[in-house]
C-alpha positions as CSV (number, residue, x, y, z in Angstrom):
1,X,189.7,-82.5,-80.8
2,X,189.9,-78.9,-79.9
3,X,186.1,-78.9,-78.9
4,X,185.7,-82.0,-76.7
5,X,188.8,-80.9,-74.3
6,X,187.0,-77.6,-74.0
7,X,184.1,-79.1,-73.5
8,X,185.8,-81.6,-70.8
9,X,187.4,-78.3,-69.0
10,X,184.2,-76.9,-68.5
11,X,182.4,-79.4,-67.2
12,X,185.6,-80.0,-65.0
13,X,184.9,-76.0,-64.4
14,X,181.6,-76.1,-63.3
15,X,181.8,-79.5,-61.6
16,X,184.0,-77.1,-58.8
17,X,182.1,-74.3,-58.9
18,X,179.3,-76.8,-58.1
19,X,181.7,-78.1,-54.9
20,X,182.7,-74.7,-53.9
21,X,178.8,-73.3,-54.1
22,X,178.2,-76.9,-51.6
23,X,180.8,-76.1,-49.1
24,X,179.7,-72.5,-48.7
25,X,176.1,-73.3,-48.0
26,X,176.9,-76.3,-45.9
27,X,178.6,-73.9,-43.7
28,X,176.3,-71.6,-43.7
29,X,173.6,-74.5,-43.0
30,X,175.5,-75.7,-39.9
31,X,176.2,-72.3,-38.5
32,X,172.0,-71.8,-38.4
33,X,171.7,-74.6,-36.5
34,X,174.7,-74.2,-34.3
35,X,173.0,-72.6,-31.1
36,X,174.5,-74.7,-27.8
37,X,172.5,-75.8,-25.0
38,X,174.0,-73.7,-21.6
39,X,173.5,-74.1,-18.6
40,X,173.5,-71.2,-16.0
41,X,173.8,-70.9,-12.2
42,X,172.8,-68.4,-10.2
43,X,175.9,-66.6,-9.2
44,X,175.1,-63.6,-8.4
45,X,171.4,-63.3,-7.1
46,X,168.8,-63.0,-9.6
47,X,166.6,-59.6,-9.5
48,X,163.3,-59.7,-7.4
49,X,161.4,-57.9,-10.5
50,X,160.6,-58.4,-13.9
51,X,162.1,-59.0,-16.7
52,X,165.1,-60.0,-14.4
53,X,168.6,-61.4,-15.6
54,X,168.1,-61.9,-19.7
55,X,170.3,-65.1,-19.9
56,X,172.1,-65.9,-23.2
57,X,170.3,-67.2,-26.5
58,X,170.9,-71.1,-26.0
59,X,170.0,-71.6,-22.1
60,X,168.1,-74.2,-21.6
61,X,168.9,-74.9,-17.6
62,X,169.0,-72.9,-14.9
63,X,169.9,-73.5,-11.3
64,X,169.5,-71.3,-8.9
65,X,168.0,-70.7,-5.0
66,X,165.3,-68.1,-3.3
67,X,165.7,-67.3,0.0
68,X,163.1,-67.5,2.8
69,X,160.1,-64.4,3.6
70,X,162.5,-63.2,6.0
71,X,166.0,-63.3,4.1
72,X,164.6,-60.2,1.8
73,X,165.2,-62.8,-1.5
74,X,161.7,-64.3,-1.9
75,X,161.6,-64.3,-5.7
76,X,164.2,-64.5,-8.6
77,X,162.7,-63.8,-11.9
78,X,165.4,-64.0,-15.6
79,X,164.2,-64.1,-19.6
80,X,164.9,-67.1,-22.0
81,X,164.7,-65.0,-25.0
82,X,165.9,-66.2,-29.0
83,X,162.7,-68.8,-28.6
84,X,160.8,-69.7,-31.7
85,X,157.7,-67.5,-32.1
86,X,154.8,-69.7,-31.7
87,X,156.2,-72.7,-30.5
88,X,155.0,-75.0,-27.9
89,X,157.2,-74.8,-25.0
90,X,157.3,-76.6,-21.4
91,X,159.5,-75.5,-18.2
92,X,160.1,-78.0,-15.7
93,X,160.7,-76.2,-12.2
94,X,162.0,-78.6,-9.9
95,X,162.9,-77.7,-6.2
96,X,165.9,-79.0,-5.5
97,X,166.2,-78.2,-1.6
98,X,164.7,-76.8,1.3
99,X,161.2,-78.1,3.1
100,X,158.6,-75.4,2.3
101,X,156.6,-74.8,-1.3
102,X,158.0,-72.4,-3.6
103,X,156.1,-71.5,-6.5
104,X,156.9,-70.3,-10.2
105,X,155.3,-68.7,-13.5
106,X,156.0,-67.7,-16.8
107,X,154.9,-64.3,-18.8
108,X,155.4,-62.6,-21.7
109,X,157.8,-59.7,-21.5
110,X,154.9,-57.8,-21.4
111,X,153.5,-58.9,-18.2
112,X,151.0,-61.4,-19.3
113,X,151.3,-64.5,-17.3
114,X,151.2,-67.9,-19.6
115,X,150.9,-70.3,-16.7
116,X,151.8,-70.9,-13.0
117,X,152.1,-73.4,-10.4
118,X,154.4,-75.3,-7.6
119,X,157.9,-75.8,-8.6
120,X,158.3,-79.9,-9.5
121,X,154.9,-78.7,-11.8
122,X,155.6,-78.1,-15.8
123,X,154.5,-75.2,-17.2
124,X,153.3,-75.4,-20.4
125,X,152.2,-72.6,-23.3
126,X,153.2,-71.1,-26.6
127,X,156.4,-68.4,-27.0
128,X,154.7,-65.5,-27.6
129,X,155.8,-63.1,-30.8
130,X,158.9,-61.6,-29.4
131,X,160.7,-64.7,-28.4
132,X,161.0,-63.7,-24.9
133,X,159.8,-66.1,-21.9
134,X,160.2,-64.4,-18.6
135,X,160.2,-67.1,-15.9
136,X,159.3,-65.9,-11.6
137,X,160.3,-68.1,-8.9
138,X,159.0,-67.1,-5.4
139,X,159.0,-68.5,-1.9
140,X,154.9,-69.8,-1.0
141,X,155.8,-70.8,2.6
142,X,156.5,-69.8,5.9
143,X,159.4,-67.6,6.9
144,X,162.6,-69.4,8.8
145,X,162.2,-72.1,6.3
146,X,165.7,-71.5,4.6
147,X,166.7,-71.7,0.8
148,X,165.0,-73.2,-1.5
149,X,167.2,-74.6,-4.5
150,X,165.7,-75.3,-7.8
151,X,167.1,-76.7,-11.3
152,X,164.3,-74.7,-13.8
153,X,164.7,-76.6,-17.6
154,X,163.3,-75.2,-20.8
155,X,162.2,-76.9,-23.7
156,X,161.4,-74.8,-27.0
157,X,163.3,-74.1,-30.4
158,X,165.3,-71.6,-30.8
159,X,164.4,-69.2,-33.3
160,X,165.7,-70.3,-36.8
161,X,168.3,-67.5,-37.6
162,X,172.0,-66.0,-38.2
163,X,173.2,-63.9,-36.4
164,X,174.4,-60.5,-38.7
165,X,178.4,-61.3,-37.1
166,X,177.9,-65.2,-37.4
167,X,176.7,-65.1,-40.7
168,X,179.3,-62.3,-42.3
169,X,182.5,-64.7,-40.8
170,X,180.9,-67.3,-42.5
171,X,180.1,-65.9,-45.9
172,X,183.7,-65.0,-45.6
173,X,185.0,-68.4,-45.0
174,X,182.9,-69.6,-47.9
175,X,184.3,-66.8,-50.1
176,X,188.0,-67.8,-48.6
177,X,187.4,-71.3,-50.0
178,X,185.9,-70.7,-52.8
179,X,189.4,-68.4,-53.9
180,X,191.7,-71.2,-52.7
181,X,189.7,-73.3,-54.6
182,X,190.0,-71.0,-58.0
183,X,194.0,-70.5,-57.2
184,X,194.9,-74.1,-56.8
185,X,193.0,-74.5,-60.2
186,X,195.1,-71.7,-62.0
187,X,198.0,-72.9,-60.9
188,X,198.0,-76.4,-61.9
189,X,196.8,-74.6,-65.3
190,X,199.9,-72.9,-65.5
């Protein structure tokens, strides 16, 4: 008798240490794949040079304006970084007011341009090794045009990771469940 309710307490045992083990890597599991899409707009102008605003890991819109030849804001050039290395991306640029072309590209942070052409164009090529797409808007036409507004979206994975904070507050939480889990077991024991 003595060795089949030992044996049924440990499989009881490990049955929860098999629950706990799931909840702490179901947490971890949801917290890798728990970048948000954001959406950012231009509030304070965008620099005229490279790299320009770095926006935050998750952006995948951006609205925005240039001004005209004359208005001293011809371009606006920002980073999508956090981007899978060596994934396919495409950026639709779409001009969302004003009368004369505008144009954009995107590089690598290094410099190297990927592709270019007129905003309502996509641009299309592969994230290069660092994970950082650096995207130029600039004015094509005549001056005394006015603004041109445009909506820029990005389509490309994310990179696959955790960050070091994310995934120490969540290896915590497991390790805070996985106790609660142990103490309400000793205590109905008692």
């Amino acid at each position: 008798m003595a060795k089949s309710g030992t044996r049924a307490k440990r499989r009881r045992t490990l049955s929860k240490t098999v629950v706990q083990t799931v909840i702490a890597g179901s947490l971890t599991a949801a917290a890798a794949g728990s970048a948000v899409a954001t959406t950012v707009n231009e509030s304070t102008d965008f620099p005229g040079s490279p790299p320009g605003t770095a926006l935050p890991v998750g952006t995948d819109v951006v609205t925005g304006k240039i001004g005209d030849l004359s208005s001293f804001d011809p371009d606006d050039f920002f980073s999508f970084s956090g981007l899978q290395p060596g994934a396919g991306f495409s950026i639709n640029a779409d001009q969302t007011s004003g009368f004369a072309p505008a144009s954009g590209s995107v590089s690598t942070s290094g410099g190297t341009q990927l592709d270019f052409g007129f905003l309502d164009e996509i641009l299309t090529g592969t994230v290069p090794n660092d994970g950082i797409l650096v995207v130029r808007l600039s004015v094509t036409g005549p001056s005394g045009e006015g603004d041109r507004g445009y909506t820029v979206t990005l389509d490309a994975p994310l990179a696959a990771s955790v960050s070091g904070p994310s995934a120490l507050s969540l290896t915590g939480l497991g390790a805070a469940i996985a106790g609660a889990f142990t103490w309400r077991r000793r205590k109905r024991a008692r």
